[in-house]
C-alpha positions, 0 to 999 in steps of 0.5 A, a space after each residue: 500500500 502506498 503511503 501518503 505524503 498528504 491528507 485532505 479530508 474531503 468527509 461529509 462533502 458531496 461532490 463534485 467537492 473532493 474533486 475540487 480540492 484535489 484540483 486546487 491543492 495538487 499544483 501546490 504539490 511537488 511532483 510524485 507526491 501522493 495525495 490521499 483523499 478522505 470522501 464518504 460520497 459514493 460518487 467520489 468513487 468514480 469520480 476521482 478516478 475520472 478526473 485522474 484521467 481527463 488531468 493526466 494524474 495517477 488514480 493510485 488505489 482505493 483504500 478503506 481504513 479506519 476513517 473509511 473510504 480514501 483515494 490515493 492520488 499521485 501527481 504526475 506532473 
């Protein structure tokens, strides 16, 4: 399992709202740096994925831990 540079805990918003923190914090990031996002929407499950896609960044894994449901992301570039 990958483990986080950073944490955004996204829990309790609806997206598109993960997806606009990521967008807004991974340019700040250096490049490799991996983000794991805290989301408890169903939606940010295919929605994450989706925007790693159309942004050319790395959808790394879906993980569940004791806060629930996360998603890695690596910034490609």
């Amino acid at each position: 399992m990958t483990m986080p540079d950073e944490v955004l805990d996204c829990r309790g918003q609806r997206c598109p709202l993960p997806v606009i923190a990521v967008a807004r914090r991974l340019p700040e990031l250096p490049v490799g740096t991996v983000v794991r996002v805290l989301a408890d929407d169903p939606a940010a499950a295919v929605d994450l994925p989706a925007w790693c896609r159309m942004r050319g960044q790395e959808f790394v894994a879906r993980v569940t831990g004791p806060d629930g449901p996360a998603y890695d992301v690596r910034r490609v570039h």
